[in-house]
N, C-alpha and C positions, 0 to 999 in steps of 0.2 A: 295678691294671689288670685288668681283666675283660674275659676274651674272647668276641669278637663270637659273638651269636648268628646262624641261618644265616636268612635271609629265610622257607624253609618252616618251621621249626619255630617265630620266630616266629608267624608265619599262625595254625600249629595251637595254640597257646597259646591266640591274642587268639578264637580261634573258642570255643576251649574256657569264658575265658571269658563269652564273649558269649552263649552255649547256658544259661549259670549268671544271668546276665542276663536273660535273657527267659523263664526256666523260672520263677526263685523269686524274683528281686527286684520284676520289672514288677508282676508283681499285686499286690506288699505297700506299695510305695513309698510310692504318695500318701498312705494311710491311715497308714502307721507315721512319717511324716514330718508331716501335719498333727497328728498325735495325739501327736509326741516319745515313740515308743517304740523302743525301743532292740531291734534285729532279731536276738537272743540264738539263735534260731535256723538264721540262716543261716552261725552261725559253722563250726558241723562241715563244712559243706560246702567252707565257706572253707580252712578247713586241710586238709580230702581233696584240695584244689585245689593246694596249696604255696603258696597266699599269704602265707602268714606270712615263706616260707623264697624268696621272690622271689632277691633281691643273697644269699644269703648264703651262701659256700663249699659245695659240695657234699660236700668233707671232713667239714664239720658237719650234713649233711644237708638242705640250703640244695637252691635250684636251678642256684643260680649263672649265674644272667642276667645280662646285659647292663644296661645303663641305657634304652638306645631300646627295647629288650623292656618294660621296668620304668616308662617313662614312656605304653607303646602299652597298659600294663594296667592305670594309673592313670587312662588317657582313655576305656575302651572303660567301667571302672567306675562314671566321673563320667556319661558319656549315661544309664546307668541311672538312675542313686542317688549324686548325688557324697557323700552322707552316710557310706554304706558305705565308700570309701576311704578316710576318716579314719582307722577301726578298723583299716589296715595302714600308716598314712601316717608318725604318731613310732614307730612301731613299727620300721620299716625306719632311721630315724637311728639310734636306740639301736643295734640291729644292727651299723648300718654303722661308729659308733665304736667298737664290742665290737672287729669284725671287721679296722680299721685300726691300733688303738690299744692291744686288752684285752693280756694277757699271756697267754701261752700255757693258763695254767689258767684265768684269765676265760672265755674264747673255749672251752676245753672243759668248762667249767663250763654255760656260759649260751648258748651259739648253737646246740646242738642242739636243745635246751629250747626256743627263738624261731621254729627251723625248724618244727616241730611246731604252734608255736600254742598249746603249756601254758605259755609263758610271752609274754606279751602287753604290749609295752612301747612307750613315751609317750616326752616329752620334757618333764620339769621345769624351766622355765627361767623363763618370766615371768613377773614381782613385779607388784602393787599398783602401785609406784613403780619399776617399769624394766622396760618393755616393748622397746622398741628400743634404749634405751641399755643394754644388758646390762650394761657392767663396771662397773655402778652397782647391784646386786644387794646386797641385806642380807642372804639368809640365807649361816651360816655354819658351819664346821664344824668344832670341834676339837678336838688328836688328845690322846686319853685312854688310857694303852696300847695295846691292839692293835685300839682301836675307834675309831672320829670320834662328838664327838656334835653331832648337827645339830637347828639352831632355824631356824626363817622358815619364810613363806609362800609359797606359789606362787600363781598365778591365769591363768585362762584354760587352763587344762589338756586339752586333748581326752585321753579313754580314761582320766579321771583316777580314774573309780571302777570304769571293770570291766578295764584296763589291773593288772598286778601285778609289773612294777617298771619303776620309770624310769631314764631318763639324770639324773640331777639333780646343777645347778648349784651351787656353795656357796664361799662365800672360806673357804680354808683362811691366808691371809694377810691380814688386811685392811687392814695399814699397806704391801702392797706398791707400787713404780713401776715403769713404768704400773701402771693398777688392777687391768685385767690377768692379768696374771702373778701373783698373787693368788688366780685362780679356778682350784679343783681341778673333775673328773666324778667323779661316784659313779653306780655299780649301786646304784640304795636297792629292794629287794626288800619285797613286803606281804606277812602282816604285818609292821607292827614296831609295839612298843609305843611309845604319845607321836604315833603318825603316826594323822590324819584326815581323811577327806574334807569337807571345809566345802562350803559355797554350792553348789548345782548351779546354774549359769546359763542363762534363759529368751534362747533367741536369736531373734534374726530368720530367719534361715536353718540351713541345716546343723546341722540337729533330726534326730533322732531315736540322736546320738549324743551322751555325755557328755561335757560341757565342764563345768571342776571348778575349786573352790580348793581345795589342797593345806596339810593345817598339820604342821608340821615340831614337836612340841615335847617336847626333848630325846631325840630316836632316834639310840640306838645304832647304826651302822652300820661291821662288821667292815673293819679297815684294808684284807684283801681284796679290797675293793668299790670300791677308786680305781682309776680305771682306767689303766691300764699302770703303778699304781706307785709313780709320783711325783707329785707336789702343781704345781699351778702348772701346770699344761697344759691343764687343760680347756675352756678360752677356745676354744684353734684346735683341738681336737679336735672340739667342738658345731658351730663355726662352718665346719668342712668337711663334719660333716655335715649342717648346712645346706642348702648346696651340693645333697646328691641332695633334701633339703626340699622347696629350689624346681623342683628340675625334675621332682617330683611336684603338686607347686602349678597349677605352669604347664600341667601333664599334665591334672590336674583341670578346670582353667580351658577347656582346647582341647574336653573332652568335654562339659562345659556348654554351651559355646556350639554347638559342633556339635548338641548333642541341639535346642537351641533354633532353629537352621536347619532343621533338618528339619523341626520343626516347624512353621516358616513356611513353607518350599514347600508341605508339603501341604496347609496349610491355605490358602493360597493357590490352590490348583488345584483347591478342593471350595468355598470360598467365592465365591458370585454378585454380581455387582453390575454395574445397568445390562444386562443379561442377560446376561454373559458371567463367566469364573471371573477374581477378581482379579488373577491372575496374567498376566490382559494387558493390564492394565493398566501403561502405562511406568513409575510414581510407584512401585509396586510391585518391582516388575523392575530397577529402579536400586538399592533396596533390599536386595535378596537376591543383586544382584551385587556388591555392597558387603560385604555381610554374608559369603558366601563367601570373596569375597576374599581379607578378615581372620584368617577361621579359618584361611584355607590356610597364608596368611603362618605366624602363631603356632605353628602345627603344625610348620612347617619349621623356627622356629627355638626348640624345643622339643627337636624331635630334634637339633640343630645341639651345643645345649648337654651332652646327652646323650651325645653320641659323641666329646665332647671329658673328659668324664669317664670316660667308656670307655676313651680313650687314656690314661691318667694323669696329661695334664696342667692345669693350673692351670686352671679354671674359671671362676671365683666370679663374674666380669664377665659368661658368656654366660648363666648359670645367672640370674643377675641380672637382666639384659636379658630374655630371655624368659618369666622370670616375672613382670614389668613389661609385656610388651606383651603378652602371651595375657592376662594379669588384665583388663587395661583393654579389649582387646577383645570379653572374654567380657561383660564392662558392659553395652559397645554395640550387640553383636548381639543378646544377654536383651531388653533394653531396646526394639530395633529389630522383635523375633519380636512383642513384646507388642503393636507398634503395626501390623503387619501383620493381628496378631488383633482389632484392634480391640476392643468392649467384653470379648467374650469370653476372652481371654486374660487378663482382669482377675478373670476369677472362677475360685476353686480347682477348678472341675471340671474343665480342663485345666492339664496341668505349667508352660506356660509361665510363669505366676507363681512358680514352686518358683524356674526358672530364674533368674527378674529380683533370688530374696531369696536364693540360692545366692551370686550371682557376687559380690557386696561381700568374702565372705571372700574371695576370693583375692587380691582388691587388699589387705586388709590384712593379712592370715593369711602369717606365714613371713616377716616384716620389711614396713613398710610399703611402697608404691608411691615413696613419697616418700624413705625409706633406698634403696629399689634405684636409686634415681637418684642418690645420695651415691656408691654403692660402686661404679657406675659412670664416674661425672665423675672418681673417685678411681684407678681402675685405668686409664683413658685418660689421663690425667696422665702418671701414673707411667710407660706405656708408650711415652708421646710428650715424654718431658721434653728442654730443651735449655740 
């Protein structure tokens, strides 16, 4: 449970970063995002900032925010550059299972290291062959004296090549019931020998950051590096940190669409037609009341999800939920800015196209749209059985 931040120092944070927004990211965005170059230089500034060190104990050097602080800096990042978030997005799960989960010497091992930003961490999980079905995962790991040694692949890895160590997934069981109970975490640190970067993947959106296959083949990695310990836990330790996953997900999704509203008012109140700006036109105006609307909604239950993990308790249905309806909305309103702009919005010399090829990650990115509707129909059940 993490304690509430106070309303002004959030402010001062979201201002501080928003000043880091508009100083050094506005001007590099479009070009390092159409060009898929990876923004190597904004990272010092990133870690003079404490992003790296957002959620993470200030015993370890952390800032020890809140989650509504931690989702209001995932959104203010996504109107910039939702690209940029990525490089703090698995970084913060890895974190946050060190920080729940590690062992006393893990956690003083490695979350100081994380606070700082010299160590820079992802999430190893999805396979070729089990993306949403996680406990269907092939790579494995095992235990050779005081080492694991781990074979398989990973895929779709954001921060997979300039990321240096993961949360990574692996059966340390694989005859176990359920399958389950079966999957250990590992800290896999780079180097290690046997470990490579494979395929960089050409994306539609959410360029200008590395999205990687990972090859696992035979790395040694110190029994140290399980995290808390024991084998056969890693399952619900990934899958809680999920959980803050999505409600940076959802956090990214509210700043896309919001960046893309604004962009439709103004461009609506400078754009002519029939002599007057289209903005008063009704067809218009229905549109961007609509459009606000939605983001408002999404934003509320964004932070909704957040202050429910802020409490300590059980989450995974709100977190769920709002990363299902901020994704789907962030769609509609990219999609809705694009038709306000008409031709213009179609061509990359304004953002609003970045926005329309942005917003599909978030519906699938972080379990698909179509699982958070399982985990949900599945935690309503269960809360309403009779």
């Amino acid at each position: 449970m993490l304690a509430k931040t106070s309303e002004d120092v959030q402010n001062q944070i979201v201002n501080v970063v928003k000043d880091f927004i508009k100083k050094d990211v506005d001007p590099i965005a479009s070009t390092y995002e159409q060009e898929d170059i990876y923004p190597h230089e904004l990272i010092p500034t990133m870690k003079e900032l404490g992003l790296f060190g957002i959620t993470i104990p200030e015993e370890y050097g952390g800032m020890g925010l809140d989650f509504t602080t931690f989702a209001k800096i995932f959104e203010e990042i996504s109107k910039g550059w939702m690209s940029l978030s990525g490089i703090i997005g698995t970084h913060h799960i890895l974190s946050h299972v060190i920080s729940n989960y590690g062992t006393d010497e893990q956690k003083n091992r490695i979350l100081p290291k994380m606070a700082t930003g010299e160590i820079r961490g992802a999430l190893a999980l999805t396979e070729p062959e089990a993306g949403s079905d996680t406990q269907n995962i092939s790579t494995v790991a095992v235990k050779d004296g005081e080492e694991y040694v781990i074979n398989g692949r990973k895929m779709y890895i954001s921060n997979g090549e300039h990321g240096n160590a993961f949360a990574l997934m692996a059966k340390t069981d694989p005859d176990a019931s359920p399958k389950h109970r079966g999957i250990s975490c590992f800290i896999f640190e780079k180097p290690t020998e046997g470990f490579k970067v494979g395929q960089h993947l050409d994306k539609l959106g959410y360029r200008g950051i590395d999205t990687c296959e990972l090859i696992f083949d035979n790395c040694r990695v110190p029994a140290d590096n399980l995290i808390g310990g024991v084998e056969g836990k890693g399952f619900g330790q990934v899958m809680n940190g999920l959980e803050t996953g999505r409600i940076n997900v959802a956090a990214r999704a509210v700043g896309v669409a919001q960046a893309a509203l604004d962009a439709a008012v103004s461009y609506a109140q400078q754009r002519k037609t029939f002599g007057q700006p289209i903005s008063q036109h009704q067809a218009i105006q229905l549109k961007l009341a609509d459009m606000a609307t939605k983001v408002h909604a999404a934003r509320l239950m964004v932070y909704d999800a957040a202050a429910k993990k802020d409490s300590g308790l059980r989450n995974d249905m709100e977190a769920s939920m709002a990363k299902l309806f901020a994704s789907e909305v962030c769609g509609e309103v990219a999609m809705e800015a694009m038709r306000v702009h008409g031709g213009a919005g179609y061509i990359k010399d304004l953002p609003v196209e970045r926005y329309y090829r942005d917003a599909p990650l978030m519906i699938i990115g972080e379990g698909t749209n179509e699982i958070m509707k399982l985990l949900i129909a599945r935690r309503i059940l269960e809360r309403n059985k009779i």
